[in-house]
N, CA, C and O atoms as CSV, one atom per row, in Angstrom:
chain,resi,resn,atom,element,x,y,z
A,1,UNK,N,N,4.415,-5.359,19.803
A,1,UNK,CA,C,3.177,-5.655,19.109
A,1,UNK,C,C,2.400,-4.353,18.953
A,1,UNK,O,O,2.443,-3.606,19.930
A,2,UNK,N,N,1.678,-3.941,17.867
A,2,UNK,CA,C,1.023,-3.238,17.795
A,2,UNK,C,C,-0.398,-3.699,17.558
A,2,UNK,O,O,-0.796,-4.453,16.669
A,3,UNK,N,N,-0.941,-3.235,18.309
A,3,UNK,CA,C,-2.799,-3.332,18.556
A,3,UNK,C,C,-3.331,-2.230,17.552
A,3,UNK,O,O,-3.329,-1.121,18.086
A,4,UNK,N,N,-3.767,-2.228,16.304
A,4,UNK,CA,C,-4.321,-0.576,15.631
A,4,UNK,C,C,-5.684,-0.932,16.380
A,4,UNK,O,O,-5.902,0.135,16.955
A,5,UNK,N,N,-6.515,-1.607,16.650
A,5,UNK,CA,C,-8.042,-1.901,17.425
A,5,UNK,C,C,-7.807,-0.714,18.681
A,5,UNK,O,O,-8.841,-0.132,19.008
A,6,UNK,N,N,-6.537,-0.308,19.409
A,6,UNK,CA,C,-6.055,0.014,20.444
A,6,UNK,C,C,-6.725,2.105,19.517
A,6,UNK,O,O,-7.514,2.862,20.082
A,7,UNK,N,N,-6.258,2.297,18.561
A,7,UNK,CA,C,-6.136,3.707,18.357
A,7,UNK,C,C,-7.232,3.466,17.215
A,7,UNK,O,O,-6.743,3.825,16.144
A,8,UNK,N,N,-8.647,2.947,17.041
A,8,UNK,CA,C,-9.888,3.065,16.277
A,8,UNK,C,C,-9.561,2.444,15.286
A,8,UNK,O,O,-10.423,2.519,14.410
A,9,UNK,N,N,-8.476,1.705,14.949
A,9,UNK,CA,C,-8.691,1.229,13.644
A,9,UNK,C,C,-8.959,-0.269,13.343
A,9,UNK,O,O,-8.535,-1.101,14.145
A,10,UNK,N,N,-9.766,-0.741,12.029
A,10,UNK,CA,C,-9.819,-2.062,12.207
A,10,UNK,C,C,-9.467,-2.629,11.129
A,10,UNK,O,O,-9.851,-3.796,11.202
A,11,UNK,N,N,-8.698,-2.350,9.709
A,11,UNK,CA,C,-8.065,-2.898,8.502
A,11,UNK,C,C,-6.731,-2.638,8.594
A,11,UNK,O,O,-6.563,-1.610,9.251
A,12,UNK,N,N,-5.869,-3.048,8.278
A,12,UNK,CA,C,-4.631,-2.498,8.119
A,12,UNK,C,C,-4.569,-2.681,6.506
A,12,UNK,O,O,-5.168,-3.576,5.910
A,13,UNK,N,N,-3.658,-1.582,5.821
A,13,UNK,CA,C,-3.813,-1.782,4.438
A,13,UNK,C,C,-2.455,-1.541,3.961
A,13,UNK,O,O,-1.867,-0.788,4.737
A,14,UNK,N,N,-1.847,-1.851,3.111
A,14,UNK,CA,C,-0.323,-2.134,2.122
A,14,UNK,C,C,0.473,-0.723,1.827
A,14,UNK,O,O,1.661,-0.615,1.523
A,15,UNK,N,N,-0.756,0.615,2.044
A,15,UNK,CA,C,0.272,1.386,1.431
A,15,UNK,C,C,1.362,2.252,1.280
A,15,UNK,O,O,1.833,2.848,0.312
A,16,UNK,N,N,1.757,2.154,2.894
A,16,UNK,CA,C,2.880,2.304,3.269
A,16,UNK,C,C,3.978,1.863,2.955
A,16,UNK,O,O,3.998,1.357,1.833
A,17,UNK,N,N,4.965,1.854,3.537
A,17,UNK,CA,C,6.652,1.271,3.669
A,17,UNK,C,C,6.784,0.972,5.067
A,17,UNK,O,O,6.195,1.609,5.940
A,18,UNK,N,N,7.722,-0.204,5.330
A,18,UNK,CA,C,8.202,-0.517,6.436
A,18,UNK,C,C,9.693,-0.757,6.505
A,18,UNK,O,O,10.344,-1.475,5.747
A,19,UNK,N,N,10.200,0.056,7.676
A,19,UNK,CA,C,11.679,-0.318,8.119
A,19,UNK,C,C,12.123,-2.269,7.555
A,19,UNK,O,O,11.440,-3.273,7.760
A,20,UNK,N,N,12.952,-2.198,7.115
A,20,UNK,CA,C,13.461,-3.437,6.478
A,20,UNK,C,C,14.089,-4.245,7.847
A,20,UNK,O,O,13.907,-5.460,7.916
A,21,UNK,N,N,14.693,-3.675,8.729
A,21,UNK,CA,C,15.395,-4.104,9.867
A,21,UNK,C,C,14.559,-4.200,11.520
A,21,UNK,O,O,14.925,-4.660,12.601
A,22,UNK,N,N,13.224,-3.482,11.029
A,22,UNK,CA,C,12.571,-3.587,12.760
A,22,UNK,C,C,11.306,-4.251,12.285
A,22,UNK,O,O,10.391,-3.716,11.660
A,23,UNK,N,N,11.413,-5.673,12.735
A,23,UNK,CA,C,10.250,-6.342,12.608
A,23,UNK,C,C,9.198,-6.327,13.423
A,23,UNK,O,O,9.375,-6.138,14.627
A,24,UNK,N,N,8.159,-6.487,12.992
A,24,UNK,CA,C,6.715,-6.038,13.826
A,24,UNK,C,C,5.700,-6.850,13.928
A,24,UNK,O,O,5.397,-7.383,12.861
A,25,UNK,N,N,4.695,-7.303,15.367
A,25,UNK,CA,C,3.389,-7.834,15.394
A,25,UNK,C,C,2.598,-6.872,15.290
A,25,UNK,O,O,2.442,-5.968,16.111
A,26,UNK,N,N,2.046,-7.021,14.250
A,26,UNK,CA,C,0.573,-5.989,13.801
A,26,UNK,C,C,-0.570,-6.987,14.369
A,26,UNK,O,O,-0.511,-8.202,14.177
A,27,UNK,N,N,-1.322,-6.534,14.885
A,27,UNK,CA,C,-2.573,-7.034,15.565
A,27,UNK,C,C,-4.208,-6.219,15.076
A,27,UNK,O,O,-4.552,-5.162,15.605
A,28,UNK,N,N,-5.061,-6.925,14.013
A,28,UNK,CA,C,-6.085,-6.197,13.631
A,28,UNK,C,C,-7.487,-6.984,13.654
A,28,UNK,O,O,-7.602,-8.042,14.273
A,29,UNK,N,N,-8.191,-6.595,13.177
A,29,UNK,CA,C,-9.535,-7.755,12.350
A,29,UNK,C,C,-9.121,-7.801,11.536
A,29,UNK,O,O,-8.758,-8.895,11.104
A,30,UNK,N,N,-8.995,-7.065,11.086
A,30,UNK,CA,C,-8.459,-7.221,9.029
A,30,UNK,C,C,-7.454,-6.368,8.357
A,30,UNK,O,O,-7.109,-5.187,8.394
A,31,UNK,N,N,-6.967,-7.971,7.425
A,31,UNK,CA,C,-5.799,-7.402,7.221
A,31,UNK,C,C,-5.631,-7.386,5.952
A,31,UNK,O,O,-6.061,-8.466,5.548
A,32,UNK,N,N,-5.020,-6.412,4.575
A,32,UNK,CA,C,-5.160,-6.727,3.293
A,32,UNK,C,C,-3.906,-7.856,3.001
A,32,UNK,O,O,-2.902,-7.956,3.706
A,33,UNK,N,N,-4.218,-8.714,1.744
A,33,UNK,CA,C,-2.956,-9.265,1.342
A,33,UNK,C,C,-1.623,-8.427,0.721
A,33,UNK,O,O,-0.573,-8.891,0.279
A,34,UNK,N,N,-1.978,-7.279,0.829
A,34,UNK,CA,C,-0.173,-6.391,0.413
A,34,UNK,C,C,-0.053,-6.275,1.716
A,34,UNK,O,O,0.916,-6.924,2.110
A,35,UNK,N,N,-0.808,-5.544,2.845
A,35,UNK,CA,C,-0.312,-5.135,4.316
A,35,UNK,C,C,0.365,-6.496,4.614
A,35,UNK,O,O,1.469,-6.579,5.151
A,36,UNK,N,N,-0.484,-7.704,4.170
A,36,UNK,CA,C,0.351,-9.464,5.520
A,36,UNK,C,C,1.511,-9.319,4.248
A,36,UNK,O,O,2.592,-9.606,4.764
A,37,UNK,N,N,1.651,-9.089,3.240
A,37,UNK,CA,C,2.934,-9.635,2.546
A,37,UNK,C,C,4.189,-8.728,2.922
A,37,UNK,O,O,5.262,-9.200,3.298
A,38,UNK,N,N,3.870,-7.087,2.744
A,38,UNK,CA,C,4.834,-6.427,2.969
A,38,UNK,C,C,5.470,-6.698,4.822
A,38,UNK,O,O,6.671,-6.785,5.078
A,39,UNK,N,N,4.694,-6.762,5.573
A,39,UNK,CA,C,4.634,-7.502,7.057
A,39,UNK,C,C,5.556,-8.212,7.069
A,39,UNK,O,O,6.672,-7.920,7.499
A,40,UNK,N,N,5.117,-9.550,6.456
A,40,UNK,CA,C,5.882,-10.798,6.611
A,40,UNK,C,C,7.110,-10.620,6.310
A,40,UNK,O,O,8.051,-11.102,6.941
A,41,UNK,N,N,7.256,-9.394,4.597
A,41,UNK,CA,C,9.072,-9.523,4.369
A,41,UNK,C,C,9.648,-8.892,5.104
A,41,UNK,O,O,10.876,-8.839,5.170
A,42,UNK,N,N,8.912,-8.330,5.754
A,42,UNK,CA,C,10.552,-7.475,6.959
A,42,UNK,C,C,10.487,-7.942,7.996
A,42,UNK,O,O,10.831,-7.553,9.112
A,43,UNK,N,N,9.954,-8.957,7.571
A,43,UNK,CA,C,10.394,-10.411,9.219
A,43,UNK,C,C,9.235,-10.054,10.011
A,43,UNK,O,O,9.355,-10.825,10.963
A,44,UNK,N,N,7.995,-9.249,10.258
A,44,UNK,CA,C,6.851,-9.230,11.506
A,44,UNK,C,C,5.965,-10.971,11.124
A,44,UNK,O,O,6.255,-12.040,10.587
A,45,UNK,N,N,5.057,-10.475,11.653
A,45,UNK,CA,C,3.706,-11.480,11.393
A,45,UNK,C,C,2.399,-10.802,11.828
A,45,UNK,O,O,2.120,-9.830,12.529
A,46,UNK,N,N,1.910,-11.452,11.326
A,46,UNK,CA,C,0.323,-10.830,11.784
A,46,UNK,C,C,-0.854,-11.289,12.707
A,46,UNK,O,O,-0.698,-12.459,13.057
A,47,UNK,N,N,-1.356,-11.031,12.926
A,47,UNK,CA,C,-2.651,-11.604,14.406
A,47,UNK,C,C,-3.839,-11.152,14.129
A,47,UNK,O,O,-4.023,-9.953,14.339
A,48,UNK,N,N,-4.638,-11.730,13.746
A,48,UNK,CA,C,-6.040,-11.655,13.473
A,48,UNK,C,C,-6.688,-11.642,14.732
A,48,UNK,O,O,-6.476,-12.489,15.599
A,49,UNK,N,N,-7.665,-10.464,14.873
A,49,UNK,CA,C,-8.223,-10.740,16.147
A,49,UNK,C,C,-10.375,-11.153,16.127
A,49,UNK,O,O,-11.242,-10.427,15.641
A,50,UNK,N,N,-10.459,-11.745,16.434
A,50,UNK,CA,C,-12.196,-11.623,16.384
A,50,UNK,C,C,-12.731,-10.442,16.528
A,50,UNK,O,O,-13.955,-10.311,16.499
């Protein structure tokens, strides 16, 4: 799981690339709809935190 709240951050945003084969829990306040879509297709999920 990754915490970004853990290293100052609190959006996660789409415009990266992600490994197709290492799926990931991203853990944020906020998350854009390209970051949860590209997420979801390489198999992670996401966690909204208060």
């Amino acid at each position: 799981m990754i915490d970004v709240t853990q290293f100052g951050y609190f959006k996660v945003l789409g415009k990266g690339v992600l490994p197709q084969n290492q799926p990931m829990v991203v853990k944020a306040k906020l998350v854009s709809k390209t970051a949860e879509k590209k997420i979801k297709e390489a198999g992670g999920a996401v966690v909204l935190t208060a």
